[in-house]
C-alpha positions as semicolon CSV with decimal commas, in nm:
position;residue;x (nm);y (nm);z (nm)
1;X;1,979;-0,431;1,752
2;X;1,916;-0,243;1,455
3;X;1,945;-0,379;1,068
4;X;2,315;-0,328;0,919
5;X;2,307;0,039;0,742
6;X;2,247;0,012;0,367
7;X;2,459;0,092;0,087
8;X;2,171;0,228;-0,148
9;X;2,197;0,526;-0,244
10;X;1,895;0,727;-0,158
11;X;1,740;0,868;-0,498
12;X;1,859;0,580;-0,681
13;X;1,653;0,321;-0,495
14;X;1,477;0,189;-0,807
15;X;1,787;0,060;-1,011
16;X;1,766;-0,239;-1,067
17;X;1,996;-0,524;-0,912
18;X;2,046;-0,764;-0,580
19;X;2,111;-0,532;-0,255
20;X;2,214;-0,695;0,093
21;X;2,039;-0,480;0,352
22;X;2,122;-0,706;0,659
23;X;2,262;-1,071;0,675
24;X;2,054;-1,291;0,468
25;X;1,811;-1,042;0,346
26;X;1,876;-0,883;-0,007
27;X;1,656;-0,628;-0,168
28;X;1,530;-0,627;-0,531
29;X;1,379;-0,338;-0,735
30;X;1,138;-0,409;-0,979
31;X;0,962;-0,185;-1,232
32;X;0,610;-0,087;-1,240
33;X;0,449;-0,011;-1,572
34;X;0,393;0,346;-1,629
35;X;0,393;0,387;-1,294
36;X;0,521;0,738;-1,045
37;X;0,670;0,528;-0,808
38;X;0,875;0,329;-1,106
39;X;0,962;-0,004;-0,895
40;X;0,846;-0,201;-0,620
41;X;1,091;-0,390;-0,355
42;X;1,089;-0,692;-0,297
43;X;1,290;-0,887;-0,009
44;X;1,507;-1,214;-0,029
45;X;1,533;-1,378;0,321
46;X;1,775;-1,646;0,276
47;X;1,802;-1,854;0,571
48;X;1,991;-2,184;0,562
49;X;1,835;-2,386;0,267
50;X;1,488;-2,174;0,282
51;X;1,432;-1,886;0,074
52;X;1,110;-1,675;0,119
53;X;0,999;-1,362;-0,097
54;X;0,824;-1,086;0,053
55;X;0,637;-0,901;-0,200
56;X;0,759;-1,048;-0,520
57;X;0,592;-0,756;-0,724
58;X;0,335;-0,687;-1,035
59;X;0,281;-1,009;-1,258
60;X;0,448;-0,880;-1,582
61;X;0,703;-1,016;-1,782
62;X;0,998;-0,734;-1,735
63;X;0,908;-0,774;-1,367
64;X;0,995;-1,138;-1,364
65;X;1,280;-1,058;-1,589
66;X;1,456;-0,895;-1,307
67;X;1,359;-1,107;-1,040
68;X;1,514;-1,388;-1,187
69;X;1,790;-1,212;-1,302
70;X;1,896;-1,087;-0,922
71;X;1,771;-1,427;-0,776
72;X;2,092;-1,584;-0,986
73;X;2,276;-1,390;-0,781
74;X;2,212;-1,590;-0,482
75;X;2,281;-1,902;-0,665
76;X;1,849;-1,945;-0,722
77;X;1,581;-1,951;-0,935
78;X;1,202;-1,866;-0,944
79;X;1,102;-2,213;-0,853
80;X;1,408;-2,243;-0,544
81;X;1,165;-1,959;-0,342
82;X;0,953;-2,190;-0,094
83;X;0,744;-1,908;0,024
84;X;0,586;-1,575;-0,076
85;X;0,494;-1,357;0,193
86;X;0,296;-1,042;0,088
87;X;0,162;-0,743;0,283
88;X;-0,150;-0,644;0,045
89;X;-0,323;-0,737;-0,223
90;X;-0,257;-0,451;-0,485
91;X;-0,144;-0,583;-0,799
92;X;0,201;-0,454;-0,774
93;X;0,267;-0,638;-0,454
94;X;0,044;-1,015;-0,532
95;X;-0,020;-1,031;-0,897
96;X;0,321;-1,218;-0,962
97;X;0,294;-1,413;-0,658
98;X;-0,021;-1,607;-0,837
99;X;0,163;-1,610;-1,142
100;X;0,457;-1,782;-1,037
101;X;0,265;-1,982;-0,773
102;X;0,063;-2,146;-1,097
103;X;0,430;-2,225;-1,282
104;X;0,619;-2,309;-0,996
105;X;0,324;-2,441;-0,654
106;X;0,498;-2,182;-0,460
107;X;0,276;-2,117;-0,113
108;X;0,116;-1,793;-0,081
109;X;0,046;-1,591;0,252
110;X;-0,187;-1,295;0,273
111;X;-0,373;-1,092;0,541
112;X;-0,704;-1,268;0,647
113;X;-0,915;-0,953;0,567
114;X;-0,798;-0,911;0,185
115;X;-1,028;-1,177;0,159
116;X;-1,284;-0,904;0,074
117;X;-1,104;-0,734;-0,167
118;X;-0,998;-1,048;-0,388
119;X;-1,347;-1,163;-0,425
120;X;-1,447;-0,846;-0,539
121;X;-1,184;-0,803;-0,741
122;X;-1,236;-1,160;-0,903
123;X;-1,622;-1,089;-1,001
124;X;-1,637;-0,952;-1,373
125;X;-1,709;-0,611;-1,418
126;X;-1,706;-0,364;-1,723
127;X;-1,509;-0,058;-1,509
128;X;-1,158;-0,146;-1,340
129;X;-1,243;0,133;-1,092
130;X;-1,594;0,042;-0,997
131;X;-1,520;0,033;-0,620
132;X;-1,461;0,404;-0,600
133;X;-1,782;0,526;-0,837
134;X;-1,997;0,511;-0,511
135;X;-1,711;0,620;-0,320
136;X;-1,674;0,965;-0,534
137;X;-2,042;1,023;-0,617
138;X;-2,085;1,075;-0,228
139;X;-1,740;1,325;-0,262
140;X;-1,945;1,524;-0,487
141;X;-1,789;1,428;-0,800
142;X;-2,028;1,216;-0,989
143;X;-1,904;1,399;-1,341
144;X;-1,559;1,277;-1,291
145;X;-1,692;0,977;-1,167
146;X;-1,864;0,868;-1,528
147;X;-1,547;1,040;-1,694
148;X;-1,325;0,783;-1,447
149;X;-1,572;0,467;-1,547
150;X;-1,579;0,601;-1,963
151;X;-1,206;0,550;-1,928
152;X;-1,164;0,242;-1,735
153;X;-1,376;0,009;-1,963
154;X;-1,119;0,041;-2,279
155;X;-0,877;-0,141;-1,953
156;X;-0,878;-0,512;-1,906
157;X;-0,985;-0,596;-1,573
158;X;-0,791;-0,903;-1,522
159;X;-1,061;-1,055;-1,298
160;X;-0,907;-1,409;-1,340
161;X;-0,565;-1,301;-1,169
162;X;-0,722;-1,255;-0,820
163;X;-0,685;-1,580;-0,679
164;X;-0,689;-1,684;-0,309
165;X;-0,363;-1,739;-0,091
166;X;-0,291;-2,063;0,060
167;X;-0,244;-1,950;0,413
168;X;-0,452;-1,655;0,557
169;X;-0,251;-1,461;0,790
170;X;-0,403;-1,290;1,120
171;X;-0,227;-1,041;1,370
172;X;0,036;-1,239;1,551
173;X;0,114;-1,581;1,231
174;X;0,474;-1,667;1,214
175;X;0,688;-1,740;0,944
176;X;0,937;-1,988;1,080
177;X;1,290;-2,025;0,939
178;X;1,567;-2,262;1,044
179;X;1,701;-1,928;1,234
180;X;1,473;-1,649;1,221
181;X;1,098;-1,584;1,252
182;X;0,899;-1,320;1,008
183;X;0,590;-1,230;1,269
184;X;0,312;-1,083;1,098
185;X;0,141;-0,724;1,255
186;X;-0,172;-0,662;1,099
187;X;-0,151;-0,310;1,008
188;X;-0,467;-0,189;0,819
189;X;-0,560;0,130;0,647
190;X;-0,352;0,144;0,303
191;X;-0,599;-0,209;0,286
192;X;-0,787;-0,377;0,504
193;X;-0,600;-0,642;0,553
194;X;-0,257;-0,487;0,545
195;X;0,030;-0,649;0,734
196;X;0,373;-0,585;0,791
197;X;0,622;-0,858;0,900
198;X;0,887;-0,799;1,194
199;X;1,222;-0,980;1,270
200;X;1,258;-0,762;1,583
201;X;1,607;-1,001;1,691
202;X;1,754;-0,855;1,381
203;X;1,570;-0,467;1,389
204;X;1,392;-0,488;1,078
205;X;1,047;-0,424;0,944
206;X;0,916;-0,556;0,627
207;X;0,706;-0,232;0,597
208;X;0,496;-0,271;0,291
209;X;0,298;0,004;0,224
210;X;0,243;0,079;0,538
211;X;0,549;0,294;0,629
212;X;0,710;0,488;0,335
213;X;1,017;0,685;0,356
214;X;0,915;0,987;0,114
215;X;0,564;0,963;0,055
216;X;0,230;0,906;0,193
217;X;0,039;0,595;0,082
218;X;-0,266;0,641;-0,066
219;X;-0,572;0,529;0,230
220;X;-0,869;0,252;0,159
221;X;-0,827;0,237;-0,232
222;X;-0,910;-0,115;-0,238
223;X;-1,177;-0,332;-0,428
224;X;-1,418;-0,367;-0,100
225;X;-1,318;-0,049;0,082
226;X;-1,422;-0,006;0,501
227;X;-1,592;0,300;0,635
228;X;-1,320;0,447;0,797
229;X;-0,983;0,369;0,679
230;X;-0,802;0,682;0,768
231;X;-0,917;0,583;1,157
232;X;-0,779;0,257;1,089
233;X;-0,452;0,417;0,936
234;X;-0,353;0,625;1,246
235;X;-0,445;0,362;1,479
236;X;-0,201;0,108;1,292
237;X;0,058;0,382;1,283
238;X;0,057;0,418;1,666
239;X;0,045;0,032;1,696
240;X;0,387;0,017;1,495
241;X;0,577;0,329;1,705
242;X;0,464;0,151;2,000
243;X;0,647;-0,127;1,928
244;X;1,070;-0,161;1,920
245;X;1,184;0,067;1,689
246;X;1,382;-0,099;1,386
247;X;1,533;-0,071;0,990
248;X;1,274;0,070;0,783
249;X;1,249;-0,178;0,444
250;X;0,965;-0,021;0,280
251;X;0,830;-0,148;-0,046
252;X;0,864;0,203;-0,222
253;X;1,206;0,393;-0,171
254;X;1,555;0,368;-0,005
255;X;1,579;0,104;0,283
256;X;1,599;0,377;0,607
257;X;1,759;0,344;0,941
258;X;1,416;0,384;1,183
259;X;1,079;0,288;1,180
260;X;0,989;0,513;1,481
261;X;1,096;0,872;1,299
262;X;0,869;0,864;0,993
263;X;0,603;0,701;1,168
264;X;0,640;1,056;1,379
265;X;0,632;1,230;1,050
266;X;0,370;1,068;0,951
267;X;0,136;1,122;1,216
268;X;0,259;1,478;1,216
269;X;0,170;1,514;0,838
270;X;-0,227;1,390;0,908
271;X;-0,224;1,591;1,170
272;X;-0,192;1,892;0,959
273;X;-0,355;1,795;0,669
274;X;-0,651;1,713;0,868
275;X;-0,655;2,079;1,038
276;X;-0,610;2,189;0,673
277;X;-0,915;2,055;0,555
278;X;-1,082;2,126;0,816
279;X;-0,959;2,438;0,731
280;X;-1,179;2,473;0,415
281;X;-1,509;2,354;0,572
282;X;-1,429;2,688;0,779
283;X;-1,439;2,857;0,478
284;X;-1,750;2,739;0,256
285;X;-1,640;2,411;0,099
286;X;-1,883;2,132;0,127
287;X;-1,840;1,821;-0,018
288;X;-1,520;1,641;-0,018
289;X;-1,455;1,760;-0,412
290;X;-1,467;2,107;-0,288
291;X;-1,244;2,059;-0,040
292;X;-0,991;1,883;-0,237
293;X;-0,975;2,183;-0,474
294;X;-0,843;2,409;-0,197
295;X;-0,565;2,214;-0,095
296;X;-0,232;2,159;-0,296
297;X;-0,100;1,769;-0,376
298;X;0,200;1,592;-0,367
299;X;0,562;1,757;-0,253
300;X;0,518;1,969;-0,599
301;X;0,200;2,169;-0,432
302;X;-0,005;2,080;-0,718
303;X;-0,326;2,166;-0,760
304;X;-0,629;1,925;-0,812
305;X;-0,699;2,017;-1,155
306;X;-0,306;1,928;-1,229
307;X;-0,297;1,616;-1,118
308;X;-0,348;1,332;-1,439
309;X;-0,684;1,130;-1,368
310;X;-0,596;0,831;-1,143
311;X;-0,432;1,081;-0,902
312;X;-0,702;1,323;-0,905
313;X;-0,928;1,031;-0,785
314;X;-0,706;0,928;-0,517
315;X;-0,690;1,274;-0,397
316;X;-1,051;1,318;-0,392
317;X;-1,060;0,992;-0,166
318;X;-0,769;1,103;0,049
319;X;-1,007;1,389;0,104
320;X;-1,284;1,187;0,185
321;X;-1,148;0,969;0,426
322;X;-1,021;1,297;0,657
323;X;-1,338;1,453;0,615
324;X;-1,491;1,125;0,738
325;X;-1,262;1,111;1,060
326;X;-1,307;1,443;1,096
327;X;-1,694;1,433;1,140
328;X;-1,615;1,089;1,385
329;X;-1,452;1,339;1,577
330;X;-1,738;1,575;1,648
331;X;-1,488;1,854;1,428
332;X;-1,753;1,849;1,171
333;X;-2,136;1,782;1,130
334;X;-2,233;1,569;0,777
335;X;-2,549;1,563;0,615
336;X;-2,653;1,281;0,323
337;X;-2,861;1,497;0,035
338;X;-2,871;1,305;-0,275
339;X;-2,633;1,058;-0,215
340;X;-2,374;1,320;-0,176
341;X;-2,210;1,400;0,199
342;X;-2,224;1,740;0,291
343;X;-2,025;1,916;0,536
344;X;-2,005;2,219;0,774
345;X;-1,850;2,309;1,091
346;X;-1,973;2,127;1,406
């Protein structure tokens, strides 16, 4: 049985307030700091006496503003939630999660495998985006790599934020409520240790970042990022369309009425984009900064030199990571030559 239709409308997704989606379960925007995507959702499951959080959003102080603000309209406060259940560890999903947990002893839950990212993302270090440099120097773009580290050190770090759940969650861990279960699906690729939580006797899907209704999520831009993420992305994609369809509740964007349909779009827009680059290696690009240039970004077909400087580098990733599967595939041949990949056509 599918989740009741919601009332949302569908470009207004980020105002702020307390939405029902389906008995017991309530969505709540909140902002994001100078962010594109402008809020992040989190999802009241209220279930007799028990109220759990699923992604409970970025640790700042309008954030929690709102939060408690739409939890008084269930008759709660910050300290009534018993549990927060979160699907990844970027700050916009976790950060107020610790925050609240310190005030409040509220139990955390996170995917086993973000394990890797946290403790990287705990150790000190003078450039917030250190993970990538390495990451971007083998793209071919070690100048925008030392422009991307120049600017990052004027940015606190935060280092102490990135505390450890209390509960490590593997493929399969169950969130049991006096009448519902939240299972968790480990779903990695956006991170590692990406999850996404089912209620499949009401047809919903807690989606994360996983599944988004309008855009792609970025792949592997994480503090201790895997080889091939974009392998792992697809693979987690099928998993979920293989599986009963239900509501889409994403964490970015209007709460839509099947899982199974963008997951098709989805897989339909790697598809192309990988024949696209692929595309370029056909026609003399060779490192994964090349290739990036000849494509267009975003629904605006921008180009790469358009995009502001934390979107150039997750295009330049993006790129990356097909170029990657692409080689795993035999569709390309890749050659190492000072520390920078090169490509050309198998």
């Amino acid at each position: 049985m599918m989740g009741m239709p919601t009332t949302d409308a569908r470009h207004e997704w980020t105002l702020p307030g307390l939405f029902e989606v389906a008995p017991g379960v309530h969505r709540i925007p909140l902002p994001l700091p100078d962010d594109g995507l402008a809020a992040v959702n989190a999802y009241a499951v209220v279930d007799g006496e028990d109220l759990v959080l699923i992604d409970p959003g970025w640790g700042l102080t309008e954030s929690r503003d709102a939060l408690t603000k739409a939890l008084r309209g269930l008759g709660a406060g910050l300290g009534d939630v018993k549990h927060f259940l979160v699907t990844h560890h970027h700050r916009d999903h976790y950060t107020q999660a610790v925050l609240l947990r310190r005030e409040f002893g509220t139990t955390i839950s996170l995917g086993a495998p973000e394990k890797h990212s946290l403790q990287a993302a705990g150790e000190p270090t003078e450039r917030l985006f250190f993970p990538q440099y390495e990451r971007l120097v083998r793209a071919g773009a070690r100048d925008f790599a030392d422009d991307l580290g120049r600017m990052s050190g004027d940015i606190p770090h935060q280092h102490d934020i990135w505390e450890m759940p209390d509960r490590w969650l593997v493929d399969g861990s169950e969130c049991r409520l006096p009448t519902r279960t939240l299972v968790a699906v480990a779903t990695p690729g956006h991170t590692r240790g990406h999850v996404v939580f089912r209620d499949d006797p009401a047809g919903l899907l807690f989606a994360g970042d996983h599944v988004l209704p309008h855009i792609t999520p970025s792949i592997g831009f994480e503090s201790a990022p895997v080889d091939l993420p974009l392998r792992d992305y697809l693979d987690s994609l099928r998993l979920v369309r293989e599986q009963p369809d239900a509501t889409l509740l994403p964490a970015h964007g209007p709460v839509t009425g099947s899982v199974h349909a963008r997951v098709d779009e989805l897989l339909e827009h790697h598809h192309t984009r990988l024949d696209a680059i692929l595309a370029t290696v056909a026609h003399g690009a060779v490192t994964a900064l090349d290739s990036a240039g000849r494509i267009t970004w975003t629904r605006r077909e921008r180009r790469l030199d358009e995009l502001n400087i934390f979107n150039k580098m997750l295009a330049i990733m993006e790129t990356a990571t097909h170029l990657d599967l692409l080689a795993l595939q035999g569709r390309l041949k890749v050659t190492r030559i000072e520390d920078v990949d090169h490509f050309a056509p198998a």
